[in-house]
N, C-alpha and C positions, 0 to 999 in steps of 0.2 A: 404410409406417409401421406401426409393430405397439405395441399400447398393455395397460400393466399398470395394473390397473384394483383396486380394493377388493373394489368387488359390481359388476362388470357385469354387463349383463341375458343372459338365455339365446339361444340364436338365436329361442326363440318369442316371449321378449317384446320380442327388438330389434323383430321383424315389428311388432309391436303398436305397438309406440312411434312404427314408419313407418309405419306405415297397410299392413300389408302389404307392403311392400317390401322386395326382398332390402337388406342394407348393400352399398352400392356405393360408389363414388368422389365419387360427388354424395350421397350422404344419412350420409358417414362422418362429413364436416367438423358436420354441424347434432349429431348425435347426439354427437360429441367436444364441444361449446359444451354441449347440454342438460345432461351427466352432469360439466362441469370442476371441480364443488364437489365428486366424490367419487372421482375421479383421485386417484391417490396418486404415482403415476410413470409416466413414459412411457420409451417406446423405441422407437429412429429409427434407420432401416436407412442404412449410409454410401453411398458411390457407386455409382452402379452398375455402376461398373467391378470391383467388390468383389463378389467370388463368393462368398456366404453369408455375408454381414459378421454382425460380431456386433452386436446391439444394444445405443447406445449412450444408454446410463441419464438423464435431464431430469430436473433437481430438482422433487418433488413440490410441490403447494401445501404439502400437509399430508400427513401419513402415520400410521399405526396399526401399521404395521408394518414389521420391516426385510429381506421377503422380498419379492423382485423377483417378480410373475406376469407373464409374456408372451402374449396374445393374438395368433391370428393372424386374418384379415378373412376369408374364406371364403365361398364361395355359400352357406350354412347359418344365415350369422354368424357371432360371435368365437366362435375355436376355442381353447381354453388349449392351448399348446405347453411342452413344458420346455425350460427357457433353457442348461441344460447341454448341449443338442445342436445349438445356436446359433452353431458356426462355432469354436469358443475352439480356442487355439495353446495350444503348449508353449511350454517358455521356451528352449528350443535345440534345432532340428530334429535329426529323425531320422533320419539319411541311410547306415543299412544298408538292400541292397538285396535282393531277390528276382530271383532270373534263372531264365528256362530257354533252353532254344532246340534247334532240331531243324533237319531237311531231308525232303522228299517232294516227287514230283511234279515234278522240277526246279525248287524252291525253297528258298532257305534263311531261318528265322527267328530272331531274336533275340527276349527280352521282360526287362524288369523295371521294378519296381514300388519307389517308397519311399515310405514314409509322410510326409515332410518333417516342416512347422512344425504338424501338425494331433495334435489329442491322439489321435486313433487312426485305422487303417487302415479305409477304407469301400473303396477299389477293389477289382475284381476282374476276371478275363480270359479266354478261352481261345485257345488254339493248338494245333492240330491241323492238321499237314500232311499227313495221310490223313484226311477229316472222318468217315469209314466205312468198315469193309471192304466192305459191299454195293453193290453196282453202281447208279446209274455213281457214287456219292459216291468209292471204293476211288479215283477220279482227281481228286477234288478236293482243294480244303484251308478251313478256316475257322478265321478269326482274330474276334478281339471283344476289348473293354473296357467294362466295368460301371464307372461311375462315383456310388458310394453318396453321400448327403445325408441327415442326420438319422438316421444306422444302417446298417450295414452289410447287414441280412437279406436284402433283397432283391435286392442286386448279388451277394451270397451262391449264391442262390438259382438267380437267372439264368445264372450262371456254369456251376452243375453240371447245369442241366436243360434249359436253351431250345433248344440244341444240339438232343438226343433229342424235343425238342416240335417241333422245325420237318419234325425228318426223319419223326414219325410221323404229323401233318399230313393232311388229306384233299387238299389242293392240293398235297402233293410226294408223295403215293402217285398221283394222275392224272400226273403228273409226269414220273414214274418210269415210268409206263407208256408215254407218248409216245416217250421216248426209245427206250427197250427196241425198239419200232416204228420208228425212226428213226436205227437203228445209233445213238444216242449224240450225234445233232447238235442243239446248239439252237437250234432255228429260235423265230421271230414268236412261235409259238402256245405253247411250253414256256418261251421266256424270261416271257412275259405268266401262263401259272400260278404259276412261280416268285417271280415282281412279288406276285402276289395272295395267294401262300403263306406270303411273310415277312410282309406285312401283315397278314393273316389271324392268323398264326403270334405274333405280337408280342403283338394285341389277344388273342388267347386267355388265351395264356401269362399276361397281366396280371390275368385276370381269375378264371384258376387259382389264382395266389397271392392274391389278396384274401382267399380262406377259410382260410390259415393264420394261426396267431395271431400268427408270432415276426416276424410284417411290420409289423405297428403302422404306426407313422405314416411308416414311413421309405420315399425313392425313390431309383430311381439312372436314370442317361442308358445309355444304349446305341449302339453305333455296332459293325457288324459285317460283315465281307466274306467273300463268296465267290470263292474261285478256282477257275477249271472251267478245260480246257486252251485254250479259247476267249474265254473273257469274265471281267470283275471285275464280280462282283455285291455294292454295298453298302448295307445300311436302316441306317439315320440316326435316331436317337431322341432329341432334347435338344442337347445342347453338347458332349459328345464329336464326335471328327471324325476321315474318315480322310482322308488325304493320299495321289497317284499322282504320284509324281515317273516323269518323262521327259526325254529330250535335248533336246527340243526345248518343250516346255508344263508344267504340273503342275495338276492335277486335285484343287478340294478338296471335302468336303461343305458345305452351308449350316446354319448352327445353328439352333435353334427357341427363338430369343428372343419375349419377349412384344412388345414394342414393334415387331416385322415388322407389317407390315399386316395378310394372311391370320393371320397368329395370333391379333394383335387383335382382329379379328371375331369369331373362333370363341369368345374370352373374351369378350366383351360381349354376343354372342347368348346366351350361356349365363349369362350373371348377372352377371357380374364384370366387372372395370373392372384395368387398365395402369396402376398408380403408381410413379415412380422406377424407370419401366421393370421392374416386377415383377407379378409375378398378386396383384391386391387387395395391392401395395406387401410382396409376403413374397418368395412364391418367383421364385427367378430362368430358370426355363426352364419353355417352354410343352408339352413333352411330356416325357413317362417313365414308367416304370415306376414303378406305388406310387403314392406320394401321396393314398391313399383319398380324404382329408377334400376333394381337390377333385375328385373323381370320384362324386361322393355325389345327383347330382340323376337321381331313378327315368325321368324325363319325354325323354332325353336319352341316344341310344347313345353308344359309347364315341370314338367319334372327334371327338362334337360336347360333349363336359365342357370344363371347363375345362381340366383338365389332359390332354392326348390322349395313349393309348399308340401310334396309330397310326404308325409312321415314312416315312419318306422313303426311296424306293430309287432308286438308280440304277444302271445297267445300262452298262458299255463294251465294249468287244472290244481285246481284247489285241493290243497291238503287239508282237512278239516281237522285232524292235530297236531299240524308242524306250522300251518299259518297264522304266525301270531298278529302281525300288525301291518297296514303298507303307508307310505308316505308319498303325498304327490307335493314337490315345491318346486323353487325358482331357483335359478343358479346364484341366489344372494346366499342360498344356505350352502350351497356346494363348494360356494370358494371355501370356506371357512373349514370345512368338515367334510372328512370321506365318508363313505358308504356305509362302510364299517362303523365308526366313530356314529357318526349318527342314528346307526340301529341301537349302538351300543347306549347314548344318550338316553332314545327315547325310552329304550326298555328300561334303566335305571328309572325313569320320572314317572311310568306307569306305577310304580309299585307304591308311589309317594301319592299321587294327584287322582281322582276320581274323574275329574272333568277335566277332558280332553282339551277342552280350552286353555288349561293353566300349564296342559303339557307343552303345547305350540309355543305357548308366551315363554315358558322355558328355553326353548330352541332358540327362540329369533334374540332373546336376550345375552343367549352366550354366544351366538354369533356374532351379534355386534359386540362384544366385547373381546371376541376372539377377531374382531379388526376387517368385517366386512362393513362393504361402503354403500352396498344398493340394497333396493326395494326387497323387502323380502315376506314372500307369501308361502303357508305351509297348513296342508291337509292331512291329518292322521285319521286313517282308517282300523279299528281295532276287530278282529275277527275272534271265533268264541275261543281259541286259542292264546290271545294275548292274556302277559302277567297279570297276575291280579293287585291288586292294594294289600300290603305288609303292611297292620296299623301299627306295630313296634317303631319300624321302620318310618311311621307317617305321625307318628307323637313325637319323638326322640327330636326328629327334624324341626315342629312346630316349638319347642322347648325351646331349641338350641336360636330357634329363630327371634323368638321374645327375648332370650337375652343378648342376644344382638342390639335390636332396637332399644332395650334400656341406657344401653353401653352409650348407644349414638344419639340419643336423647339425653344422658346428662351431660355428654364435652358441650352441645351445642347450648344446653341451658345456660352452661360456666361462661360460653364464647358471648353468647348473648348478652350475658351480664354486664361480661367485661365492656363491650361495642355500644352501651347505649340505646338495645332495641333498634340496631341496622339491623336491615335483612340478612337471613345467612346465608346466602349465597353472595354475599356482598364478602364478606369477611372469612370463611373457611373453604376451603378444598375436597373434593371427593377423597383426595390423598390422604390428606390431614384426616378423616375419619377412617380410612382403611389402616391408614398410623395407627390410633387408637383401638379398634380394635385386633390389633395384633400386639399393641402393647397388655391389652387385659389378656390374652391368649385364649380369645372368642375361633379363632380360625381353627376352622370344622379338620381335625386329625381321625377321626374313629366315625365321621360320617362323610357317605359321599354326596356332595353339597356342591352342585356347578360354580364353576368359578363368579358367576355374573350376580347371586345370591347377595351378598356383602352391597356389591355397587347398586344393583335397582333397588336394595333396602334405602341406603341413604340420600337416593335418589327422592323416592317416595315420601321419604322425610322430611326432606327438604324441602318439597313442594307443598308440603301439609304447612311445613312450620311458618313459609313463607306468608303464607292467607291469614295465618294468625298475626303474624307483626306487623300486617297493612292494615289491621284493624280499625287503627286509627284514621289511616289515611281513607280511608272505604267511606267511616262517615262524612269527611272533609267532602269528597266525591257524590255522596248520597245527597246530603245537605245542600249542597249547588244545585245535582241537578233539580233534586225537589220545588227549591225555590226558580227554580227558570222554569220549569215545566207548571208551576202552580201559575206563574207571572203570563206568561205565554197564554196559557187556558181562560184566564182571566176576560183578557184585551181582545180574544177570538169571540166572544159572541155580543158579552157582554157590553162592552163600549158602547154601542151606538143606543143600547135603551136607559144603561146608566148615565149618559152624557145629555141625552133629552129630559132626563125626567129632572136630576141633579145641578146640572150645570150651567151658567148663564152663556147666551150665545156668545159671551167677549171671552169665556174660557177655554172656550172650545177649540178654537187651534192649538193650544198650548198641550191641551190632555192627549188631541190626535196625535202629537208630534212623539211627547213623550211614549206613549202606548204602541206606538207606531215603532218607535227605534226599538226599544225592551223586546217586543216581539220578532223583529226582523232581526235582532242581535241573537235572540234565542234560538230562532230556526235555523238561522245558517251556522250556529254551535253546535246545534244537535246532529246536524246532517254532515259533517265534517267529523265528529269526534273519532272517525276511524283513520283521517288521515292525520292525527296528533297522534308520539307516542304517551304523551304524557296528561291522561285526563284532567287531572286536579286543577291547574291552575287555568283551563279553559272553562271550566266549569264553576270558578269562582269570576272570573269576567263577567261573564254571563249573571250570575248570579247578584253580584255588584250593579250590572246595570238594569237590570230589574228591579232590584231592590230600589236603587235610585230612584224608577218613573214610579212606584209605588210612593213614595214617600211625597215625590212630588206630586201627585196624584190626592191625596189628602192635602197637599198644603192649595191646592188650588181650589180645592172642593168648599163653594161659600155655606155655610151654615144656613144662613138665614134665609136660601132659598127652600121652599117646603117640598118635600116628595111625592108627589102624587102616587093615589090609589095605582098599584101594577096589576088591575084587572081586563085594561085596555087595549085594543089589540092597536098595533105598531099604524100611527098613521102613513103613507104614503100617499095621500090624495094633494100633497102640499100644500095643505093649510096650516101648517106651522112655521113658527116666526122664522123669517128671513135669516141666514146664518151671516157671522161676520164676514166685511169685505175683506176683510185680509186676506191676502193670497199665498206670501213670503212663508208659515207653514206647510200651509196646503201643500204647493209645491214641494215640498220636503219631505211629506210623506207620500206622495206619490214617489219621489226620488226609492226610499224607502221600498215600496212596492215595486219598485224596476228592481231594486237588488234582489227583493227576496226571488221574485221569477226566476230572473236571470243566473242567481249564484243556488240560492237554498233548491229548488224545484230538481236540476241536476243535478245538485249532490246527493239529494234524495234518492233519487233514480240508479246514481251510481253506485250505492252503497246496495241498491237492491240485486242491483246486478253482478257486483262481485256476489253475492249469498246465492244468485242464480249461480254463475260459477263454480262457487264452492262444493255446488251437488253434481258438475264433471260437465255443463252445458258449453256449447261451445259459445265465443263471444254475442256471438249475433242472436244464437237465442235467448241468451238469457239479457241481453237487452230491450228485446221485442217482452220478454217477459214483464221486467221492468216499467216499461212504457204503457202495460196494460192496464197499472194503476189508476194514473192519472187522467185513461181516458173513460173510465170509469165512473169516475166523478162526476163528469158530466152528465149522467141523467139526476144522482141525487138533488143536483144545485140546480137544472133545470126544476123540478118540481118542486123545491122547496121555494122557488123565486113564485111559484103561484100561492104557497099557502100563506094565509094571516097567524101568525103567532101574536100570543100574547105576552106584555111583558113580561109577567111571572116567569109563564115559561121561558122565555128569552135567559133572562136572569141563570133564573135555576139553571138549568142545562149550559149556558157558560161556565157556573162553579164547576158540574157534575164534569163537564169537558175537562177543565184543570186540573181534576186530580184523577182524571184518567190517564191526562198525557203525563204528568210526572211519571204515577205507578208505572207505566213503559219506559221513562227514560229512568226509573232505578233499575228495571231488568236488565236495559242495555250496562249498564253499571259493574252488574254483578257476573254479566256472562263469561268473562276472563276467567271466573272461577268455575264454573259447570264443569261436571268430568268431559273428554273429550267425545263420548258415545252419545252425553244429549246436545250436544253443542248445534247437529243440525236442524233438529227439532225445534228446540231454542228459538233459529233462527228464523227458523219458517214461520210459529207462530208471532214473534214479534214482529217480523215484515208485515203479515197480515192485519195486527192491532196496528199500529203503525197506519197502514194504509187507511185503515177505516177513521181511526182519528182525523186523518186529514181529509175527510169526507165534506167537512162543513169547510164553507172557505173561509180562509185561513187570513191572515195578519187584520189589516186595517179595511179589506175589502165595505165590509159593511158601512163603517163609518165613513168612507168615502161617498158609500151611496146613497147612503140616507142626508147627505150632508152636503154633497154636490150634482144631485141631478133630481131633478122633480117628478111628480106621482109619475107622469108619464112614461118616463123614459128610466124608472127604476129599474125593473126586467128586466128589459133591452140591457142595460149596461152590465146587471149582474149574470147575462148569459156568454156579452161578448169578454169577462172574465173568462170563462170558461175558455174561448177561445187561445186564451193566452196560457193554456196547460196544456191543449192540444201542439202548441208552438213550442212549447220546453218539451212536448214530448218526440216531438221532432229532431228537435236540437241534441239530443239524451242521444239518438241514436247512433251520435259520432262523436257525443261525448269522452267516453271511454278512450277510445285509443288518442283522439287529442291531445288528453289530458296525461297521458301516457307519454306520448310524443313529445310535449311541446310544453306542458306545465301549465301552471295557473293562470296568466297573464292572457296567455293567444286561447287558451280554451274555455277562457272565458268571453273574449269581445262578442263573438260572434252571436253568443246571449244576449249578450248584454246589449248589444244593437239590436237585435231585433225584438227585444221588448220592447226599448225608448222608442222603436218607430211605430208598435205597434199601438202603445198609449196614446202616442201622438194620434194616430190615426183614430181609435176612440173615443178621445176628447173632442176632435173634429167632427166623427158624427153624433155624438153626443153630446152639445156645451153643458156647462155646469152653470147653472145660477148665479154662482161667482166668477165675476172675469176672472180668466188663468192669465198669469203673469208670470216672465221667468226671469225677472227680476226679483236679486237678493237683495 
């Protein structure tokens, strides 16, 4: 039971209120009855068949407020937890997968990983069929699953380092020495170090990570094996498990539920009490990695807390013709499937699948549809003993499967017909096509075909068919951004030498203004398009108001002024004709240039930073990463502020910019459709063109300079630009949760003020040849 409470007491004054006594199972119920007049809402963990259920909200007596606080019961006392990390689903599982797979040692591996129905990925793994070049590892292999709870850090964590912990170890360096002594065999006394070393090795490793920060409250289960040319060595940490299928028996791990006996005791000597079969009624397994807050009592080593990192090893001898395959996974595939059930699976799929990779993806898919809810990560290990491939058996199925997909490609052609070219997921049902084919009597009698076969076919289908019917819509998308990212490219370098060379000084606020808005409309499009769901009609705005300054842009453009030769290099000595006094645009595109800082520059930033994110950084770094951009900049646009360009090149190199930045913003266009395996690649390399694009400065800069400050003070003013990236790169760094917190409005002022003060302050030391005036 975990309860949201108004003012609960602290753990010092629950003590007080028990007379000293930890909150246990026997002193929770008096203490819930004492404090029921100032409960405001409770939450009640569902079955305990339910791996991390989310808590389920009890109408308050009374309430003051309509934020849920969750407490968790603890050796310590009520611990506040946040309820967002509390188990919550998506509204339609996730079921792109992760694979790798390899061979060493005479064995072959498969692995992959989906996130399912959970709002994010906490698993993680390793697989190495050489676990070391150095001797005698050079002949082993080790496999593992991390199974994260409450955050991913520390499955994270364990993933890239326990590995290098175990091997560097004071019990696998004596280890390592036996053997060396002992040609390589394991006898009694090296299997018995190696017993002590993963124990040893686990508890250490746990208590390594307790002193980094990015571990917070969060745990994960562990389950990992050894393969030596003699023996499977596996420690067992929580509710992951491996599995040793044989021809004759199969071999599982035991999990470390709280309600075991031995685990039992070890939580009740230690303070805590077994509710609803959970530790103090929260957590559902009695050992892992992490979980400080139950690891917290000084009196107490590490095997005897509540929560133990210690694990469970066991130790076999290879049969080299009864072992056919092992499996190391998460407890996403166990709810679903027994031991059995799951030997029994895999070997049916070997006989069908060559690559171990399509075997996994078979797994995780009939589990989710045999109605598992979390994360599920799965390693098969195949030994020279495992089934071979039946090609009868692996044709029959390939047959039976193309006419499936005929089946479910013509209802949907009929459906389509009928709808208009709506998308089909708009208009049919997975149901509706499992109808169908069961009405053609497509359902596999005479093959054995997992139940999930039928639904990830029409799944797959669906998703193909979908990308064909937005076909249209794609170029509607294409066409926008083209024409905004051509417009934008345009007004970035070019203006200020097409404007001098073309345009009479009485036109010239009129073209800044236009050129000015087009572009400041375009970048803060482009840089937002991740918080629209709906691209197309942003991307015709945009498109529309460029088009406009374009249009306007030739109607202002006089004829009959002649073009000079563009072999000339850009004057700045200010000997060219006086610009007009007007101010009234001026003003306006400066206004312009305050937005683009202010709003484009951090959205920029933040769009980079969720993609930092997306590769598992935690917020802070991957803002600092973010931020490294734009401070980058700053040496290009210092040196370019020394060199003479010529118009030509001016020119040229504005067009060649234009259909640079389009070509990026058609990839951002198109990456909805990338399979999900290149989608981070994708990302990375677009963030990088991207950033280089914006290397030259960017909106109306130039034409402010060239047009409002004289030879002298031209540098000067295009470096204290600069300045004003280092300022949004500042601002970026609290961007994020701001904007998180508090929305568009409030996470914006504070931009937004401190560009206008900063302009101000550079006009100040900089004046412009034309009075400024901030009269409209």
């Amino acid at each position: 039971m975990m309860v949201s409470h108004a003012d609960l007491p602290t753990a010092s004054s629950t003590e007080t209120k028990t007379h000293g006594r930890r909150l246990n199972s026997e002193s929770f119920a008096p203490e819930i009855r004492e404090n029921a007049a100032t409960i405001t809402s409770l939450s009640i963990f569902g079955t305990p068949s339910d791996q991390e259920c989310q808590p389920i909200p009890v109408v308050p007596r009374s309430s003051s407020s309509d934020e849920l606080r969750v407490w968790r019961v603890t050796s310590a006392g009520l611990v506040e937890v946040d309820a967002k990390t509390m188990g919550a689903f998506l509204d339609k599982p996730k079921t792109d997968k992760t694979n790798v797979h390899g061979e060493g040692n005479g064995i072959r591996y498969g692995m992959s990983s989906m996130q399912g129905w959970r709002i994010c990925m906490e698993d993680s793994h390793i697989a190495e069929a050489i676990m070391s070049q150095s001797s005698p590892y050079k002949d082993w292999s080790f496999f593992a699953v991390f199974d994260g709870h409450a955050g991913h850090h520390i499955a994270n964590r364990a993933s890239s380092q326990l590995l290098e912990h175990l091997i560097t170890s004071e019990e696998f360096r004596d280890m390592t020495k036996a053997l060396e002594e002992n040609n390589g065999v394991l006898t009694e006394s090296t299997l018995k170090l190696l017993e002590t070393g993963i124990k040893k090795g686990f508890v250490s490793f746990d208590e390594i990570s307790k002193t980094s920060n990015e571990i917070n409250k969060s745990g994960c289960t562990a389950v990992c094996a050894i393969v030596t040319p003699t023996h499977i060595i596996i420690g067992n940490l929580g509710d992951s498990r491996a599995v040793v299928a044989g021809k004759k028996q199969i071999f599982g791990t035991e999990d470390h539920k709280p309600y075991l006996e031995k685990e039992r005791k070890r939580i009740e000597d230690a303070g805590g009490s077994v509710m609803i079969q959970r530790i103090n009624g929260s957590l559902a397994v009695s050992r892992a990695f992490g979980d400080y807050e139950y690891k917290d009592d000084p009196r107490l080593p590490a095997d005897q807390q509540l929560v133990s990192p210690e694990p469970d090893v066991y130790i076999r001898e290879r049969n080299v013709e009864n072992d056919q395959f092992m499996v190391v996974a998460c407890d996403g595939i166990y709810d679903v499937m027994t031991n059995e059930e799951l030997a029994e699976f895999v070997s049916d799929r070997l006989v069908v699948h060559d690559d171990l990779r399509e075997v996994c993806d078979d797994v995780l898919d009939e589990c989710l549809v045999k109605g598992s809810r979390d994360n599920m990560t799965m390693v098969v290990v195949c030994f020279p003993a495992a089934p071979p491939v039946n090609v009868h058996r692996k044709e029959a199925e390939e047959a039976w499967v193309a006419r499936v997909k005929a089946v479910i490609n013509q209802f949907l052609d009929e459906a389509v017909a009928a709808e208009d070219f709506k998308k089909d997921e708009d208009m049919v049902s997975l149901k509706s096509i499992l109808d169908q084919v069961t009405a053609n009597g497509l359902l596999p009698t005479d093959l054995r075909v997992p139940a999930h076969t039928v639904t990830t076919l029409a799944q797959k289908i669906l998703t193909q068919r979908d990308i064909k019917h937005v076909y249209f819509r794609a170029i509607f998308s294409f066409s926008g951004r083209f024409i905004m990212g051509y417009s934008a490219g345009s007004g970035f370098v070019c203006a200020p030498a097409v404007l001098r060379l073309a345009v009479p000084e009485s036109m010239r606020p009129a073209n800044f203004l236009f050129l000015a808005a087009a572009f400041s409309m375009g970048t803060f499009l482009a840089n937002s398009m991740f918080l629209i769901s709906d691209i197309i009609p942003a991307s015709w705005f945009s498109a529309g108001l460029t088009a406009a300054a374009g249009i306007f842009y030739l109607l202002l453009r006089p004829d009959e002024y002649p073009v000079e030769e563009m072999t000339e290099t850009v004057s700045i000595d200010g000997d060219t004709p006086e610009p007009t006094k007007s101010s009234h645009p001026v003003l306006f595109v400066f206004v312009l240039m305050v937005i683009n800082v202010s709003i484009g520059v951090p959205l920029m930033q933040t769009y980079s930073t969720l993609i930092f994110k997306y590769y598992g950084m935690t917020a802070t770094s991957a803002t600092l990463f973010s931020v490294l951009y734009p401070i980058l900049q700053f040496i290009p646009v210092i040196i370019s502020t020394r060199i003479n360009v010529s118009r030509k090149t001016l020119v040229l190199g504005g067009y060649f910019l234009a259909i640079k930045i389009q070509f990026f913003l058609l990839l951002t266009a198109a990456y909805p459709y990338l399979p999900e395996k290149h989608k981070m690649v994708a990302m990375a390399v677009l963030l990088i063109a991207l950033s280089i694009s914006f290397i030259i400065p960017c909106n109306t800069a130039l034409c402010i300079l060239f047009e409002q400050f004289d030879g002298a003070n031209v540098k000067t003013a295009s470096q204290s630009r600069c300045v004003m990236w280092f300022l949004a790169s500042v601002s970026t760094l609290t961007f994020s949760k701001t904007l998180d917190s508090y929305g568009f409005t409030i996470a914006f002022f504070p931009y937004f003020l401190i560009s206008v003060v900063s302009y101000a302050v550079m006009l100040h030391i900089f004046p412009s040849k034309t009075p400024f005036s901030i009269q409209l």
